[in-house]
N, CA, C and O of each residue as an XYZ file, in Angstrom:
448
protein
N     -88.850     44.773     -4.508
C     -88.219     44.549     -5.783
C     -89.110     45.003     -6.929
O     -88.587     45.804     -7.703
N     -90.119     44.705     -7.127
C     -91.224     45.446     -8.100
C     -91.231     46.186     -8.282
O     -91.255     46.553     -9.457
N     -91.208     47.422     -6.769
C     -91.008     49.077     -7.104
C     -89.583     49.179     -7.833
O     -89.551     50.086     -8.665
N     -88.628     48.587     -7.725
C     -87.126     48.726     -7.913
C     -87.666     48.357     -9.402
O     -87.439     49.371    -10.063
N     -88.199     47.503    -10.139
C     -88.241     46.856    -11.559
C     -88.734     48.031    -11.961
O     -87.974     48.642    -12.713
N     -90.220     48.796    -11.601
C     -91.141     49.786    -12.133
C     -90.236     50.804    -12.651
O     -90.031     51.026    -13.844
N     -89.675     51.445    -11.588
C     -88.600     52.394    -11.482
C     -87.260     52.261    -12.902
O     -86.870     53.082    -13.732
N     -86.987     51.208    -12.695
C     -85.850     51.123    -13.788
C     -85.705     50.080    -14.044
O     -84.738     49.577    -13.471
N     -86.512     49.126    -15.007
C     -86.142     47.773    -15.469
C     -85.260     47.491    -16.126
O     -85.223     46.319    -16.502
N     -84.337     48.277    -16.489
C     -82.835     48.489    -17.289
C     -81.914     47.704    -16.370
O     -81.051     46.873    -16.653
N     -82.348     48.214    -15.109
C     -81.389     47.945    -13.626
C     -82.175     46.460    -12.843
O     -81.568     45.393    -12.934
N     -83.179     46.497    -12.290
C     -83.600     44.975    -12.114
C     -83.700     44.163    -12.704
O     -84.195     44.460    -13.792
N     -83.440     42.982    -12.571
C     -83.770     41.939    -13.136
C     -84.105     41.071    -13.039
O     -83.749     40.049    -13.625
N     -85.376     41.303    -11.800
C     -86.217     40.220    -11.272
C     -87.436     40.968    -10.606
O     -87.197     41.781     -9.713
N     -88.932     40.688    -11.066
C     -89.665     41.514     -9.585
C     -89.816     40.415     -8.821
O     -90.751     40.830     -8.135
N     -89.639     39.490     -8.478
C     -89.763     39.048     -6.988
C     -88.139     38.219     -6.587
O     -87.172     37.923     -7.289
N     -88.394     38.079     -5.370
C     -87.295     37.536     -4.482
C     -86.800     36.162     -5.241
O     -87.595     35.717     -6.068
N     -85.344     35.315     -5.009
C     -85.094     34.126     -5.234
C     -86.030     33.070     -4.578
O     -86.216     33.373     -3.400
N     -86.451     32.336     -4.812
C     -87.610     31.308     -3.710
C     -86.164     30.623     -2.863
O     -85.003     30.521     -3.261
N     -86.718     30.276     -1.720
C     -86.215     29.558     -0.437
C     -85.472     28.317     -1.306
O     -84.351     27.823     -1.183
N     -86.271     28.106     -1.978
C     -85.685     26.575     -3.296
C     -84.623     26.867     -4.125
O     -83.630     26.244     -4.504
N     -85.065     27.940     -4.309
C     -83.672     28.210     -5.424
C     -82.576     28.672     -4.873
O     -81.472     28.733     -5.414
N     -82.822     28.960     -3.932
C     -81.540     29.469     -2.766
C     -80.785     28.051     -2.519
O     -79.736     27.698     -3.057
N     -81.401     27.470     -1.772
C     -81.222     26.137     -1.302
C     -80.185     25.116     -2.227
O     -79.162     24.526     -1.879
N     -80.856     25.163     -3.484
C     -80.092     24.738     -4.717
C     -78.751     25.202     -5.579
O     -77.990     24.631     -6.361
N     -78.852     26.418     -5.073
C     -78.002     27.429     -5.779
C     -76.339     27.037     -4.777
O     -75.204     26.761     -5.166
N     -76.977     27.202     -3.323
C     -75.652     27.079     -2.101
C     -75.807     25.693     -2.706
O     -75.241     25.805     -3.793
N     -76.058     25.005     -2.649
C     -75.856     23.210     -2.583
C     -74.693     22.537     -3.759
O     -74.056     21.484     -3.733
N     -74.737     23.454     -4.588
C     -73.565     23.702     -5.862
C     -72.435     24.137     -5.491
O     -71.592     23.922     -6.361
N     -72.036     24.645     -4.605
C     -70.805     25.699     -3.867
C     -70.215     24.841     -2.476
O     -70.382     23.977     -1.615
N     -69.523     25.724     -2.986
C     -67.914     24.420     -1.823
C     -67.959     26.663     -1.022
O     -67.520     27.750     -1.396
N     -68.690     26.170      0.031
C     -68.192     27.614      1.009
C     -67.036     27.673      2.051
O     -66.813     27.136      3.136
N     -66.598     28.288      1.493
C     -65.294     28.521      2.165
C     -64.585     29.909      2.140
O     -64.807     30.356      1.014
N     -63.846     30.794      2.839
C     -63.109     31.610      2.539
C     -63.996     32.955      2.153
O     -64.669     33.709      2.855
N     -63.710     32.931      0.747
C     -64.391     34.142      0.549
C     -65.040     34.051     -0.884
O     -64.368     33.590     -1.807
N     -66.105     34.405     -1.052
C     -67.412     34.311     -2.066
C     -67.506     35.591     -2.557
O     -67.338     36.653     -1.958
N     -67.786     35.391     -3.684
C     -67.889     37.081     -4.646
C     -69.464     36.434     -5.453
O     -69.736     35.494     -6.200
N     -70.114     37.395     -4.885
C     -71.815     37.200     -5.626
C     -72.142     38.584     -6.547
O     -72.341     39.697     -6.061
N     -72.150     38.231     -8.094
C     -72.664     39.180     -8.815
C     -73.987     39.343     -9.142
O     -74.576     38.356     -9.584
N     -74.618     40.445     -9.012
C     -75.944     40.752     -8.707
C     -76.945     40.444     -7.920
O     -78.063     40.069     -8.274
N     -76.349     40.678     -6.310
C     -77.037     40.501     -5.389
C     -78.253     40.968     -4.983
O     -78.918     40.181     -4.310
N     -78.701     41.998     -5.206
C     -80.097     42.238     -5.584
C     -80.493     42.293     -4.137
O     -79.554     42.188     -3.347
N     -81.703     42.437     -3.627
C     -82.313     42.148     -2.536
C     -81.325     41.607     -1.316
O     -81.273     42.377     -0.357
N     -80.465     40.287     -1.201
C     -79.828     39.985     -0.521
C     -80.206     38.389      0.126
O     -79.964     38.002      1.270
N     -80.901     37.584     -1.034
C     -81.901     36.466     -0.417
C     -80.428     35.456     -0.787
O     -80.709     34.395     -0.230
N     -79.853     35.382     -1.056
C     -78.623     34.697     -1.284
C     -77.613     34.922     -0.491
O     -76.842     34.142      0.068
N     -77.700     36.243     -0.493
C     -76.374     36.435      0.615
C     -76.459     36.119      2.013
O     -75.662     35.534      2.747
N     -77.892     36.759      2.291
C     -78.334     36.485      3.637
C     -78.053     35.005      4.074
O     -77.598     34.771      5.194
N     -78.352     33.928      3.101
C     -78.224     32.627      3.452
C     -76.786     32.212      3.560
O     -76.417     31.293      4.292
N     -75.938     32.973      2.753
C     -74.243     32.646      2.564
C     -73.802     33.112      4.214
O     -73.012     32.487      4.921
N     -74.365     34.076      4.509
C     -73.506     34.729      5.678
C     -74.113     33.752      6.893
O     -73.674     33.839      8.040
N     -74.950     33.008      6.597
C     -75.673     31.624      7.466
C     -74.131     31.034      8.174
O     -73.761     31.061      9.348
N     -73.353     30.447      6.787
C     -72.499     29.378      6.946
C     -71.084     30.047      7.416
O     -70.398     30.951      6.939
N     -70.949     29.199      8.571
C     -69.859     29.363      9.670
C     -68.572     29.199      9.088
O     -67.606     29.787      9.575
N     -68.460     28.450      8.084
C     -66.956     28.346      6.861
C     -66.947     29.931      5.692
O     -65.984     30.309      5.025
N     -67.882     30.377      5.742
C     -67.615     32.210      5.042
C     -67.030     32.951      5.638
O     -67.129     33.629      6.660
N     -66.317     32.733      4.795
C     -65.457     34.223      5.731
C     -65.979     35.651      5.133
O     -66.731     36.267      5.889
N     -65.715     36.188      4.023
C     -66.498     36.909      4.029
C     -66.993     37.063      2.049
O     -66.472     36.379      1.168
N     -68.074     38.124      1.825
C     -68.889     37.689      1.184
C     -69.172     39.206      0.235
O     -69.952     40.090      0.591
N     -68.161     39.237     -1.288
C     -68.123     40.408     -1.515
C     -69.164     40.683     -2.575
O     -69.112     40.020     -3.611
N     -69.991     41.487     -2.436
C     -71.189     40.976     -3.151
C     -71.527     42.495     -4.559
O     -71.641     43.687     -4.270
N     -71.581     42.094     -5.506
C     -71.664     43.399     -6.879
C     -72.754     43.478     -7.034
O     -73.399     42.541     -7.506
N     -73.576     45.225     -6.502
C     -74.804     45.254     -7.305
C     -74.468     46.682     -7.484
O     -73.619     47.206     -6.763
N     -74.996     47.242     -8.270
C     -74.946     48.720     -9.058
C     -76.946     49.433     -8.800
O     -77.611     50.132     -9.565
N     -77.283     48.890     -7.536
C     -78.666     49.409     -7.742
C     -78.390     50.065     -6.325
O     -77.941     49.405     -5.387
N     -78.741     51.630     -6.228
C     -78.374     51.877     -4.768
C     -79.239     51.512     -3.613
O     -78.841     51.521     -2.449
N     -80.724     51.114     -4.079
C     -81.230     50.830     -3.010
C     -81.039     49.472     -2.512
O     -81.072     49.364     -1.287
N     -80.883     48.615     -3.063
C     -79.836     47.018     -2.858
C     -78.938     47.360     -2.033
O     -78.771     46.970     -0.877
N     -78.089     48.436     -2.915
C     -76.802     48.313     -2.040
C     -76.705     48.826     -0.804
O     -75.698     48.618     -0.127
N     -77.718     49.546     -0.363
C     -77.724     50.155      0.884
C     -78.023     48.776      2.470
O     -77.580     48.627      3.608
N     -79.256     47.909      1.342
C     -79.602     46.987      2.048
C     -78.926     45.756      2.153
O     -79.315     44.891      2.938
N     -77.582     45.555      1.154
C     -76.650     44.635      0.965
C     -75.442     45.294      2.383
O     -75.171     44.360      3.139
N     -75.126     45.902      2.575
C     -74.592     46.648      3.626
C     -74.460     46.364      4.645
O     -73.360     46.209      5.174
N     -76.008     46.157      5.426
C     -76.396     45.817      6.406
C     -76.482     44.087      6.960
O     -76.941     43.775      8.059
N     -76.004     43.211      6.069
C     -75.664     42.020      6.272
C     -74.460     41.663      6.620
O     -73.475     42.104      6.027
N     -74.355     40.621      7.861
C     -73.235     39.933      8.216
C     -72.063     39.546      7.494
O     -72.283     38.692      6.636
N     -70.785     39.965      7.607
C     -69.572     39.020      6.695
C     -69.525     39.753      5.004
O     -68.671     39.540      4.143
N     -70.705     40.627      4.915
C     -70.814     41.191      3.639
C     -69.772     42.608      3.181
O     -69.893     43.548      3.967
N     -68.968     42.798      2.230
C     -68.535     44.045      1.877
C     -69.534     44.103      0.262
O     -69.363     43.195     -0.553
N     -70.351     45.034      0.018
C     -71.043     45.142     -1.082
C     -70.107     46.483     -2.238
O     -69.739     47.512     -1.670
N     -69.940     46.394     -3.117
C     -69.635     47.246     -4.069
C     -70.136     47.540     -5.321
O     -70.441     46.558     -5.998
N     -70.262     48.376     -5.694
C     -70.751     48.840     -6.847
C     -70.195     48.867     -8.559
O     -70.455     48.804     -9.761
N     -69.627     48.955     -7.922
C     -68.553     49.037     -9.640
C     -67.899     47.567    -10.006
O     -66.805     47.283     -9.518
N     -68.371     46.924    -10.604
C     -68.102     45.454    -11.038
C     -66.707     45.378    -11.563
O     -65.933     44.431    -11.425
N     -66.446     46.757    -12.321
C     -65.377     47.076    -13.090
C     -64.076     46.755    -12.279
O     -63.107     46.133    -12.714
N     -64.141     46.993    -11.714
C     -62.949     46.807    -10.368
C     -62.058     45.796     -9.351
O     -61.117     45.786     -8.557
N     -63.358     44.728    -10.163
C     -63.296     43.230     -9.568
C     -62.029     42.695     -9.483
O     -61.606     42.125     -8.477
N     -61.155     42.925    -10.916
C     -59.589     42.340    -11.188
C     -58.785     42.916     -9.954
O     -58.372     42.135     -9.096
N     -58.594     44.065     -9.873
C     -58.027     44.305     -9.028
C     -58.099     44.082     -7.205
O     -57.277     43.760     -6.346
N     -59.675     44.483     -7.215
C     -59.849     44.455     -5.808
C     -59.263     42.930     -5.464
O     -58.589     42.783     -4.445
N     -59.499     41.972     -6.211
C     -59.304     40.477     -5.840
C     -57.815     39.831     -6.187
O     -57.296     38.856     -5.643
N     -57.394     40.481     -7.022
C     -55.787     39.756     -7.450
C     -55.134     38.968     -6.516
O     -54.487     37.948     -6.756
N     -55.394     39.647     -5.108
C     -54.524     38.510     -4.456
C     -55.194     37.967     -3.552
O     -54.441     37.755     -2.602
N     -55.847     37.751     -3.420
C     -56.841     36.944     -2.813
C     -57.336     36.044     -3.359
O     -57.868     36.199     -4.459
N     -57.282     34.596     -2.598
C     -57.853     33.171     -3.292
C     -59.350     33.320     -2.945
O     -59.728     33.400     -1.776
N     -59.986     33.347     -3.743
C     -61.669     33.667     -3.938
C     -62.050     31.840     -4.667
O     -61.944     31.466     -5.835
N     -62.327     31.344     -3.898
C     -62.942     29.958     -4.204
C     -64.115     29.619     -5.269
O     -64.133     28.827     -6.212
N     -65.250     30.665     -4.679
C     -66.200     30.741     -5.649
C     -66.880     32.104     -5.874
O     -66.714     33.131     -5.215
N     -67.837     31.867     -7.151
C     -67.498     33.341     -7.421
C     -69.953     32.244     -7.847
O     -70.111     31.164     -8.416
N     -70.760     32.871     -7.457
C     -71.723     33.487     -7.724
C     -72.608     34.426     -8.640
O     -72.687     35.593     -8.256
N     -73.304     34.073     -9.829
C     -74.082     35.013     -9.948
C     -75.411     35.070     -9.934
O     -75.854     33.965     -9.618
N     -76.598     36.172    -10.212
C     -78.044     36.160    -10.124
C     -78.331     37.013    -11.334
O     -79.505     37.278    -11.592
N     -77.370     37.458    -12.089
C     -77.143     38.692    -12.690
C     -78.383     37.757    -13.633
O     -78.269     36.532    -13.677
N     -79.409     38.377    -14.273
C     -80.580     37.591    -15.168
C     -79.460     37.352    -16.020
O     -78.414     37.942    -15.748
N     -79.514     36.329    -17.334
C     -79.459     36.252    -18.731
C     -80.106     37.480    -19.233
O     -79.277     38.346    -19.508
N     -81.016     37.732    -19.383
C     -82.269     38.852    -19.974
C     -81.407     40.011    -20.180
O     -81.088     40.359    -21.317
N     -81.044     40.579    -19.209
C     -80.406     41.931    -18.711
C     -78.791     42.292    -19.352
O     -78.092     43.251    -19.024
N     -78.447     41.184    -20.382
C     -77.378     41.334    -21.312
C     -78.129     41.964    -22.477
O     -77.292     42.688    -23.015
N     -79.193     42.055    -23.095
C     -79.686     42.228    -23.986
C     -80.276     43.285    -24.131
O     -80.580     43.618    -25.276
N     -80.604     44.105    -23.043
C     -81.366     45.672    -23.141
C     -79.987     46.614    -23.984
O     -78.794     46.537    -23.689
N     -80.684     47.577    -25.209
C     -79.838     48.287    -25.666
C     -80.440     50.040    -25.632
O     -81.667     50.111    -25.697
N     -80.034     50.784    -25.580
C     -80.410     51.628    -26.069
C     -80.323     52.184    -27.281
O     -80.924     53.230    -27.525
């Protein structure tokens, strides 16, 4: 994640991982069930733990960084996408229970 921040801190918005704690805390808030939409999955330390629980069905996760998304991919129960923009539609009919984010606060505020 650091190299990913160095590279383009426009696009990360974290150099290190979620801690095991904040993971822990984060699921402990969430009723899992069905299907989970996580915005700015990043690394995958959240998802990885979502695709844990035997009540996920599956786990559609928004990051716009390609090397994330390559590695968001490769997780269980996961469909990863890129374009956030798209969300209304892809989901309209689908009951999506809870919806996830990691997206920083910070990362609303970069302008050019």
């Amino acid at each position: 994640m650091i190299i990913e921040f160095l590279r383009n801190p426009k696009n990360t918005g974290s150099v290190i991982s979620s801690s095991q704690f904040l993971v822990q805390e984060m699921i402990s808030h969430i009723s899992p069930e069905g299907t989970i939409i996580e915005l700015g999955a990043g690394s995958g330390v959240i998802t990885r733990k979502l695709a844990t629980i035997q009540s996920v069905d599956t786990i559609y996760t928004y990051e716009n960084n390609p090397i994330f998304h390559k590695s968001l991919l490769k997780i269980d129960k996961t469909i990863c996408v890129s374009d956030l923009f798209t969300m209304k539609e892809r989901h309209q009919h689908q009951k999506v229970k809870t919806i996830i984010s990691s997206i920083p606060f910070c990362e609303f505020f970069y302008y050019d």
